[in-house]
BAFIKOL-327076 format. One line per field, with one value per residue: chain; residue in three letters; residue number from 1; x, y, z of N, C-alpha, C in turn. Coordinates in pm, whole numbers. Example, Ala and Ser with C-alpha at 12.3 -4.5 7.8 and 13.67 -1.06 7.14 Angstrom:
c: [A_A]
r: [ALA_SER]
k: [1_2]
neast: [1319_1285]
nnorth: [-569_-225]
nup: [780_708]
caeast: [1230_1367]
canorth: [-450_-106]
caup: [780_714]
ceast: [1320_1290]
cnorth: [-330_3]
cup: [780_787]
REM end
This chain:
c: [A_A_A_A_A_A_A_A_A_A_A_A_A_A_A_A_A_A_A_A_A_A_A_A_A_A_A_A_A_A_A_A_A_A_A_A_A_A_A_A_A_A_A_A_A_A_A_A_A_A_A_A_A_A_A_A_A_A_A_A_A_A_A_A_A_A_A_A_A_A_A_A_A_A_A_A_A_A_A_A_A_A_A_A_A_A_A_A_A_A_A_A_A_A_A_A_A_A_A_A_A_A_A_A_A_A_A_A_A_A_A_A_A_A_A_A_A_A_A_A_A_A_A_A_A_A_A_A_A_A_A_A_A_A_A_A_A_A_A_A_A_A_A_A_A_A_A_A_A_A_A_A_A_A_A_A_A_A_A_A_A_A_A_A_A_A_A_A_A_A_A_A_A_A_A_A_A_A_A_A_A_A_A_A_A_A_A_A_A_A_A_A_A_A_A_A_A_A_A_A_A_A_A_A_A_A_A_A_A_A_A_A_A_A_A_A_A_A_A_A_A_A_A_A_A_A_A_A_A_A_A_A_A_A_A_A_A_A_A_A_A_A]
r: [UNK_UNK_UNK_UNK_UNK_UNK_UNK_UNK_UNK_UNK_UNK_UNK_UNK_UNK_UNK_UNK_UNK_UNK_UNK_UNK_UNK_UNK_UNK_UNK_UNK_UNK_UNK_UNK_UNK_UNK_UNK_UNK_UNK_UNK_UNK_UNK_UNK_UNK_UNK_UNK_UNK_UNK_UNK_UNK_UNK_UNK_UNK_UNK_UNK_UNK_UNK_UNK_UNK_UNK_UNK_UNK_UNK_UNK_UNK_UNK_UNK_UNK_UNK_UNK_UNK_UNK_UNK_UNK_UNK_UNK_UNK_UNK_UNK_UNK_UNK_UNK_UNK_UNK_UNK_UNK_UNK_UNK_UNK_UNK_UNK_UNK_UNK_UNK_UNK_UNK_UNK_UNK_UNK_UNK_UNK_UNK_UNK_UNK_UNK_UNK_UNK_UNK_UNK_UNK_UNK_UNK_UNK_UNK_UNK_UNK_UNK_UNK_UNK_UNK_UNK_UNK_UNK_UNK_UNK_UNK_UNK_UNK_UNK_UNK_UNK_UNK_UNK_UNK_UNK_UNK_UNK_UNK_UNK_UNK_UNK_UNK_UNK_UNK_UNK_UNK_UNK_UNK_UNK_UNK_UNK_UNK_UNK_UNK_UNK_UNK_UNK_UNK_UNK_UNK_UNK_UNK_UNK_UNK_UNK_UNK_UNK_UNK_UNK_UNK_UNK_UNK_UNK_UNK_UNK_UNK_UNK_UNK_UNK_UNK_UNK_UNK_UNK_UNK_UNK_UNK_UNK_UNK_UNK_UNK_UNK_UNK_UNK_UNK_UNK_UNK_UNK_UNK_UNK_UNK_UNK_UNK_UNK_UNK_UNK_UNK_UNK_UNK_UNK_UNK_UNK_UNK_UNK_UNK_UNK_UNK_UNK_UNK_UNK_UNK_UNK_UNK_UNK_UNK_UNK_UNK_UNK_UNK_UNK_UNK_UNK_UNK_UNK_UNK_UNK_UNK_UNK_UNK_UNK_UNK_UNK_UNK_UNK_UNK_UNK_UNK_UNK_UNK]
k: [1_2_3_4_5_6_7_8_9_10_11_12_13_14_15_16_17_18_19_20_21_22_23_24_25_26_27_28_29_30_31_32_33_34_35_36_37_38_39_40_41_42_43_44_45_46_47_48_49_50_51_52_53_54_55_56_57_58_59_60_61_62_63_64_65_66_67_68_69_70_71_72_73_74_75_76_77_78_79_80_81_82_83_84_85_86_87_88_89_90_91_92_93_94_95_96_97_98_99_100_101_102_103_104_105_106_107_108_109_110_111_112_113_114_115_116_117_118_119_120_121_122_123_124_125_126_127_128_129_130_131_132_133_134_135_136_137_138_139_140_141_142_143_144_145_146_147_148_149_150_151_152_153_154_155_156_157_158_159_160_161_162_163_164_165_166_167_168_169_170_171_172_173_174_175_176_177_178_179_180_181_182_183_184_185_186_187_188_189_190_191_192_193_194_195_196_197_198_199_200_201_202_203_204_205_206_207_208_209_210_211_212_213_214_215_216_217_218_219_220_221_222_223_224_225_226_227_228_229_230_231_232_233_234_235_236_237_238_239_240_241_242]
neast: [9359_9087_9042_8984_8655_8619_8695_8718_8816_9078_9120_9338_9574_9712_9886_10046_9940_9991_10059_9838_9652_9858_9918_9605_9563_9729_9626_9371_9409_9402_9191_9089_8992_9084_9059_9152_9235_9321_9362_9364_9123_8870_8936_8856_8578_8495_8475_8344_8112_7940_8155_8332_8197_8256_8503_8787_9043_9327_9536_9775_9998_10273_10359_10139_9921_9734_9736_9977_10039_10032_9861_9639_9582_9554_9311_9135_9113_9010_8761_8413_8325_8268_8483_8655_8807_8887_9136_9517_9745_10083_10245_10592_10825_11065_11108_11210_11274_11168_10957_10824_10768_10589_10399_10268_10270_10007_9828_9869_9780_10030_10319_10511_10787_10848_11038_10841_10749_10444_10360_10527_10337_10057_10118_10147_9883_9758_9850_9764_9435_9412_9531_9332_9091_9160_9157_8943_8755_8843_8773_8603_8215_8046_8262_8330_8396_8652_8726_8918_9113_9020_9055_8857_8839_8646_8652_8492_8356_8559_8680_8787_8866_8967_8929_8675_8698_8709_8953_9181_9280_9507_9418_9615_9781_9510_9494_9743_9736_9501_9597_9781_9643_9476_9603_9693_9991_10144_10463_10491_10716_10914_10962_10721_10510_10504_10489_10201_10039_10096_10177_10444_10809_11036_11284_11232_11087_11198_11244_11243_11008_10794_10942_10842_10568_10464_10554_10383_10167_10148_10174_9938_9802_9835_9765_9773_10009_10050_10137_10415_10780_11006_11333_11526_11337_11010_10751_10462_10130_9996_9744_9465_9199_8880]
nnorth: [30371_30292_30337_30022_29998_30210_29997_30026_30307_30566_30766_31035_31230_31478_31758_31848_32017_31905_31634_31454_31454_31320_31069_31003_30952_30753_30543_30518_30401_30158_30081_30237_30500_30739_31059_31350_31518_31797_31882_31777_31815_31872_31588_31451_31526_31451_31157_31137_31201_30977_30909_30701_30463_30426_30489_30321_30273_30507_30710_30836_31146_31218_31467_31736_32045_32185_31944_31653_31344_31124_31206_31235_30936_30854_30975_30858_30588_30556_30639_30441_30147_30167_30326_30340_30102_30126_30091_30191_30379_30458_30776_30832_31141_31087_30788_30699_30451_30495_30671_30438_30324_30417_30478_30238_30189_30348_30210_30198_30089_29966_30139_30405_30518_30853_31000_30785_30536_30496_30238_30079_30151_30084_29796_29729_29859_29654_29435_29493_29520_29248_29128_29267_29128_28861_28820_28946_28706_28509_28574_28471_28498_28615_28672_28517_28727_28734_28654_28732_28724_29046_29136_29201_29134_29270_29075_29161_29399_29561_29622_29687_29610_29687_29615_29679_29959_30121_30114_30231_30184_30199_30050_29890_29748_29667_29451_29307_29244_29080_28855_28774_28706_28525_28303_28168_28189_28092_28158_28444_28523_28796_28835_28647_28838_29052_28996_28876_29067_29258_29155_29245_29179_29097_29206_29440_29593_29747_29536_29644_29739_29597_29603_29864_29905_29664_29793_30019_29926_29794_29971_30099_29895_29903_29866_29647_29293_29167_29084_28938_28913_28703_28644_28665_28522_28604_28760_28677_28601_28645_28606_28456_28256_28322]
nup: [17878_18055_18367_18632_18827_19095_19384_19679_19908_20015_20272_20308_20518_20508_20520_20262_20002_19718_19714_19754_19447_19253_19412_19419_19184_19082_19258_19156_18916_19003_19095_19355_19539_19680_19860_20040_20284_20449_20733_21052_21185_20957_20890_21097_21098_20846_20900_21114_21056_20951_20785_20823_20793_20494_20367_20417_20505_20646_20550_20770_20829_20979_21070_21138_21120_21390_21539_21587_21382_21545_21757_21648_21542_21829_21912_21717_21762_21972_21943_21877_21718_21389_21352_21523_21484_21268_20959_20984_20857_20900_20828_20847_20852_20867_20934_21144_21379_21677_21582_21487_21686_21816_21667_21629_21875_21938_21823_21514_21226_21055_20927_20709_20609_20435_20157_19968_19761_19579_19469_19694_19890_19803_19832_20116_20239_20116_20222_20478_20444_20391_20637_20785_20688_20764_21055_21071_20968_21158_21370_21679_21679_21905_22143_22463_22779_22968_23314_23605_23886_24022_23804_23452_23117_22837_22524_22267_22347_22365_22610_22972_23286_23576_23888_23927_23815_23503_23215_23067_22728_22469_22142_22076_22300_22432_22265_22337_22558_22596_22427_22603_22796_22735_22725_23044_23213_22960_22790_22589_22336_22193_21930_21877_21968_21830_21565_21613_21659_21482_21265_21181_21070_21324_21251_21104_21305_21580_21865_22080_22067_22210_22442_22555_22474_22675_22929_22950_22955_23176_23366_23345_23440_23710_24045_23986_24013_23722_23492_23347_23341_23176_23194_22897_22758_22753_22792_23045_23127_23452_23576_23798_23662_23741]
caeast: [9290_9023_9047_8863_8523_8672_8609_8783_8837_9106_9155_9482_9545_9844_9881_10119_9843_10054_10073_9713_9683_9953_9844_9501_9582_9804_9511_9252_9457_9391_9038_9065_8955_9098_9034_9237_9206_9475_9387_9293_8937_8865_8965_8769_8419_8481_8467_8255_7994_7904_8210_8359_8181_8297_8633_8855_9138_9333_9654_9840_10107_10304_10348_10012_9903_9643_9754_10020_9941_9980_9760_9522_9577_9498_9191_9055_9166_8930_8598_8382_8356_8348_8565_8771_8873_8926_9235_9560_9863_10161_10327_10680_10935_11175_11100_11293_11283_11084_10837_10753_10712_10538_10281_10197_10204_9893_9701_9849_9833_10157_10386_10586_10856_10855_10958_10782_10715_10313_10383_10451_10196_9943_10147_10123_9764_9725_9823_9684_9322_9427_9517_9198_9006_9147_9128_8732_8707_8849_8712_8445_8052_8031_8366_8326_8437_8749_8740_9042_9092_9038_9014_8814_8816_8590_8712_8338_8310_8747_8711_8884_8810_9038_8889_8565_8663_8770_9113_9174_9383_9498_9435_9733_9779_9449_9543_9849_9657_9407_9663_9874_9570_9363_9662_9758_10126_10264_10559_10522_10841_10895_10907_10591_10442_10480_10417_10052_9996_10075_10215_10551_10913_11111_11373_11164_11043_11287_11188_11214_10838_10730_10934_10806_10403_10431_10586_10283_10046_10179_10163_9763_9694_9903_9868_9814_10091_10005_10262_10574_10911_11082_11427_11601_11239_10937_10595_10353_9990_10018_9640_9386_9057_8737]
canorth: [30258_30288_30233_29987_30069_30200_29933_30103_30429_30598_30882_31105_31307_31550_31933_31859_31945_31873_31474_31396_31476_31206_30967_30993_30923_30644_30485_30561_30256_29988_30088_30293_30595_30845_31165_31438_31647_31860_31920_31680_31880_31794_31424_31386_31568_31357_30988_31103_31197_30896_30872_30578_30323_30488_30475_30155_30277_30661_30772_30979_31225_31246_31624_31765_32134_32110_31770_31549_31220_31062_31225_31188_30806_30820_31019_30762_30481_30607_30620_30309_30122_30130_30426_30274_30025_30196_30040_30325_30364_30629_30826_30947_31180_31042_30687_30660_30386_30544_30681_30363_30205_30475_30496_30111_30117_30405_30148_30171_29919_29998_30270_30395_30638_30980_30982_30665_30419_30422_30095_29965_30202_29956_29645_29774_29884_29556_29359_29569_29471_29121_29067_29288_29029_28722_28836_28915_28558_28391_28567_28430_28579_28687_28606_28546_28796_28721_28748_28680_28835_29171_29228_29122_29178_29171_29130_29167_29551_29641_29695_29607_29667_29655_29663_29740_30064_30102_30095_30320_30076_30181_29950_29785_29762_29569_29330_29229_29220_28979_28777_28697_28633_28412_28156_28227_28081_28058_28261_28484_28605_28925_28835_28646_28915_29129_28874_28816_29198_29384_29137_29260_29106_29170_29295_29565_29680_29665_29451_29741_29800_29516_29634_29938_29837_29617_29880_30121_29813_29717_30079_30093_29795_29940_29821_29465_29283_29015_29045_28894_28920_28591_28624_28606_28443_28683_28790_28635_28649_28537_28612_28393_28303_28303]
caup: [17941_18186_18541_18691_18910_19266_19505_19829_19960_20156_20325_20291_20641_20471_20481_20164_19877_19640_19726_19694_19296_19192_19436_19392_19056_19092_19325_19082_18842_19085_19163_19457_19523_19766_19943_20097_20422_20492_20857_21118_21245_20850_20848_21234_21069_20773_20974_21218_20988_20859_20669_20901_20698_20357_20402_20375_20543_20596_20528_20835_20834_21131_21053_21070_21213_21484_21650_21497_21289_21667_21870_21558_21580_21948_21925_21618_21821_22115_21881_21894_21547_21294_21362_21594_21407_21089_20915_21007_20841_20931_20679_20896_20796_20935_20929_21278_21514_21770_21527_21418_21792_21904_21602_21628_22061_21978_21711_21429_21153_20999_20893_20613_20605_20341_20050_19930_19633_19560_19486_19822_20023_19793_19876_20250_20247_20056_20373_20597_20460_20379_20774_20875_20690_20821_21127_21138_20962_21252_21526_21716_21675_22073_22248_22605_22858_23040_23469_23672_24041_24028_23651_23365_22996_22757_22410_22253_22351_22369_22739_23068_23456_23719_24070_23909_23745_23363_23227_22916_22707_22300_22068_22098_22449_22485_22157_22390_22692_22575_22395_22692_22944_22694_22773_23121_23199_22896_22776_22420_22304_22146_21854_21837_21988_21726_21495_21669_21669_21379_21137_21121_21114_21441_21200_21057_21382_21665_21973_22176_22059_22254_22585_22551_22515_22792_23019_22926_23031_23344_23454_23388_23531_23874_24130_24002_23907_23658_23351_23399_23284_23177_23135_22775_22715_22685_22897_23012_23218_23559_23689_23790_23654_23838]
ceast: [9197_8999_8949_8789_8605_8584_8660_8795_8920_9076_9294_9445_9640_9820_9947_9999_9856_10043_9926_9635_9732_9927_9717_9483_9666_9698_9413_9279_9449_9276_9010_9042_9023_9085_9144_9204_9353_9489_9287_9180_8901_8835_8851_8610_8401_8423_8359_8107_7890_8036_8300_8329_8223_8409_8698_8995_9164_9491_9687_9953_10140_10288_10218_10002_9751_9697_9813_9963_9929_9894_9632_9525_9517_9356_9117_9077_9058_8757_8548_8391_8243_8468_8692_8863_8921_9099_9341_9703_9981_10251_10461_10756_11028_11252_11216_11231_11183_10948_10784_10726_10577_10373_10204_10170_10062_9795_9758_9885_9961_10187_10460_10666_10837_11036_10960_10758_10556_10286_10396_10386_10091_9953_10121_9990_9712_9715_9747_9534_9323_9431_9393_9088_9010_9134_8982_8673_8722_8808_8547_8294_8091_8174_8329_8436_8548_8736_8848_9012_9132_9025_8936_8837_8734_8616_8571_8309_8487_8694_8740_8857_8859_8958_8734_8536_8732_8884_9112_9283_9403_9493_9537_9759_9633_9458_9634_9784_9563_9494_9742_9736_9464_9443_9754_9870_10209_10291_10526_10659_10842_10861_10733_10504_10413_10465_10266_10044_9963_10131_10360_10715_11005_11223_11386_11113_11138_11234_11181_11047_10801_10753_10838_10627_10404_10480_10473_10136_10041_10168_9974_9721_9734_9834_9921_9895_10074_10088_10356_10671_10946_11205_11458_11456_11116_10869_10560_10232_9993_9912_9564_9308_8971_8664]
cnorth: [30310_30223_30158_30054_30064_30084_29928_30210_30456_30755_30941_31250_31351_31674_31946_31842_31896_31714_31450_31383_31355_31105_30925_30911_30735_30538_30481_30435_30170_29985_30112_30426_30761_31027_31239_31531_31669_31962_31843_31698_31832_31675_31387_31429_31501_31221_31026_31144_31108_30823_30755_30437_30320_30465_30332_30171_30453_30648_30865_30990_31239_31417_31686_31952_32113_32035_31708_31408_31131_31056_31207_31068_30796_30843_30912_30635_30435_30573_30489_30308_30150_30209_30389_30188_30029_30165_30187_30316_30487_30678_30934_30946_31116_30871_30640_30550_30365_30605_30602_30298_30338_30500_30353_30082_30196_30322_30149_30084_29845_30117_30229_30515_30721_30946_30849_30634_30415_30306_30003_30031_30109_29841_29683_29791_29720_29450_29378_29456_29304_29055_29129_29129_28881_28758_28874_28797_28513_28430_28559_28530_28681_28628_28650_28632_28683_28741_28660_28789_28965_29254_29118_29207_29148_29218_29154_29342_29669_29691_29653_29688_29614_29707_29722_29911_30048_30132_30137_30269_30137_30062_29796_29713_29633_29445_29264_29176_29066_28867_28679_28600_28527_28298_28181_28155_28068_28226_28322_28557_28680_28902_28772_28734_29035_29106_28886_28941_29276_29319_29153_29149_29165_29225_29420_29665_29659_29633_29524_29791_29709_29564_29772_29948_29766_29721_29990_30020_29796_29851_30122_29989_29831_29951_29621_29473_29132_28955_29038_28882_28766_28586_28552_28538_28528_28713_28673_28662_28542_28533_28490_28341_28257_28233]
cup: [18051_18294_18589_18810_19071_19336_19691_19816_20094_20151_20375_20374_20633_20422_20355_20031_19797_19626_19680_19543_19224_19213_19418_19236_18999_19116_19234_18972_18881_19165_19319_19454_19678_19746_20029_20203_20486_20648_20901_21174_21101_20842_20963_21172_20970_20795_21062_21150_20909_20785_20698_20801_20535_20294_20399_20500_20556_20661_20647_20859_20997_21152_21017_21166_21332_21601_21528_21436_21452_21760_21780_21562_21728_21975_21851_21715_21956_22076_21868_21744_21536_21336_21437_21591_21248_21067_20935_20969_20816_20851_20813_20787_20794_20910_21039_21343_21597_21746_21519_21556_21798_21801_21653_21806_22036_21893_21602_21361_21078_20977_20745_20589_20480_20267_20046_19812_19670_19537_19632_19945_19992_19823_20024_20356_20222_20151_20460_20589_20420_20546_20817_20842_20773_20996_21162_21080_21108_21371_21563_21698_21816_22185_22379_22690_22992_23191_23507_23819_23986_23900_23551_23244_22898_22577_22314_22250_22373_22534_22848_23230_23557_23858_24038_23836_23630_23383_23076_22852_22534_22242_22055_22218_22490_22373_22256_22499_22672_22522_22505_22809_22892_22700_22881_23159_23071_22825_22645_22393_22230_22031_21767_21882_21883_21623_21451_21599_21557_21274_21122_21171_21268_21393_21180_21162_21523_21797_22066_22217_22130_22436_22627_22604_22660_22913_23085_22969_23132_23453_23469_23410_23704_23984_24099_23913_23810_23514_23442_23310_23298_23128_22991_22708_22651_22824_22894_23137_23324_23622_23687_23752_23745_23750]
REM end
């Protein structure tokens, strides 16, 4: 049978050459097309060459030489878009706990522990660009810029300014940020927070990922304090607006 005409492309960020072959192959039956770089200087001259808009999405290994699949998430995470928003999903060993907060507090869009079912990396991927889309349906053309005392945000360019100087926020980090202060006062609870964020069940990811993020927020916004703890309840944004 012949596969239908690729109409996506990822990118596979795994020193294991061996994997890309099978999958590629697998992918190649449901009209996708992937690519392999088996070291992250590779995968970064790849995207930054143009290949940003090419791309659909990219596969990363937590285990990489160079810089792990994390600090490669952080660095992609950093680049304006397209690049910066390039769909990111984490391939751990382990599929621990802590891997999985710590991939999604740096950006990413999901994870999936080793060894895996090609089957549900495409159901996975499959969401992925199913929520990217609805999410650039529903958001506004030019959203207005956020000010409150002492900080503003503007969700329009991903950027944030306490006291007048920037505030180096991952991906995630300013998703929550903006979430809590576009309704200031009320409470989100963990689990809708992770809900809002990344889609997932609070089963699947444990709620720790939420204390965690906010912990890593409240320390770069320092000295202001504007998240709040609500007992047994959740966060929420206690600043002003101007």
């Amino acid at each position: 049978m012949t596969p239908p005409p690729a109409t996506r492309r990822l990118l596979l960020v795994d020193d294991d050459e061996a994997l890309g072959a099978p999958l590629a192959a697998f992918f190649r039956r449901h009209g996708i097309e992937l690519q392999q770089a088996t070291r992250p200087s590779d995968a970064l001259a790849l995207l930054r060459t143009g290949g940003a808009g090419r791309f659909d999405a990219a596969l990363l290994d937590v285990m990489l030489p160079e810089m792990d699949g994390f600090e490669l998430c952080r660095v992609l995470r950093r680049e304006p878009p397209p690049l910066g928003t390039l769909p990111l999903l984490m391939l751990t060993a382990r599929g621990d706990v802590m891997d999985r907060v710590v991939g999604l507090e740096l950006g990413a869009d999901d994870y999936l522990p080793k060894p895996f079912e090609p089957r549900e990396l495409l159901a996975r991927l499959q969401t992925v660009w199913r929520r990217s889309a609805a999410a650039a349906a529903a958001a506004p053309a030019a959203p207005a810029p956020l000010h409150f005392e002492r900080l503003s945000i503007d969700p329009a360019r991903h950027t944030v300014q306490l006291d007048g100087r920037a505030v180096e926020l991952t991906g995630t980090e300013f998703e929550l940020l903006l979430m809590l202060a576009a309704v200031p006062g009320r409470v989100f609870g963990r689990d809708d927070i992770l809900n809002r964020l990344r889609g997932h069940a609070a089963e699947d990811i444990h709620s720790r990922a939420v204390d965690l993020l906010v912990s890593r927020l409240r320390r770069k916004l320092e000295p202001l304090d504007v998240i709040h703890t609500r007992r047994n309840a959740g966060y929420l944004f206690a600043g002003v607006r101007t």
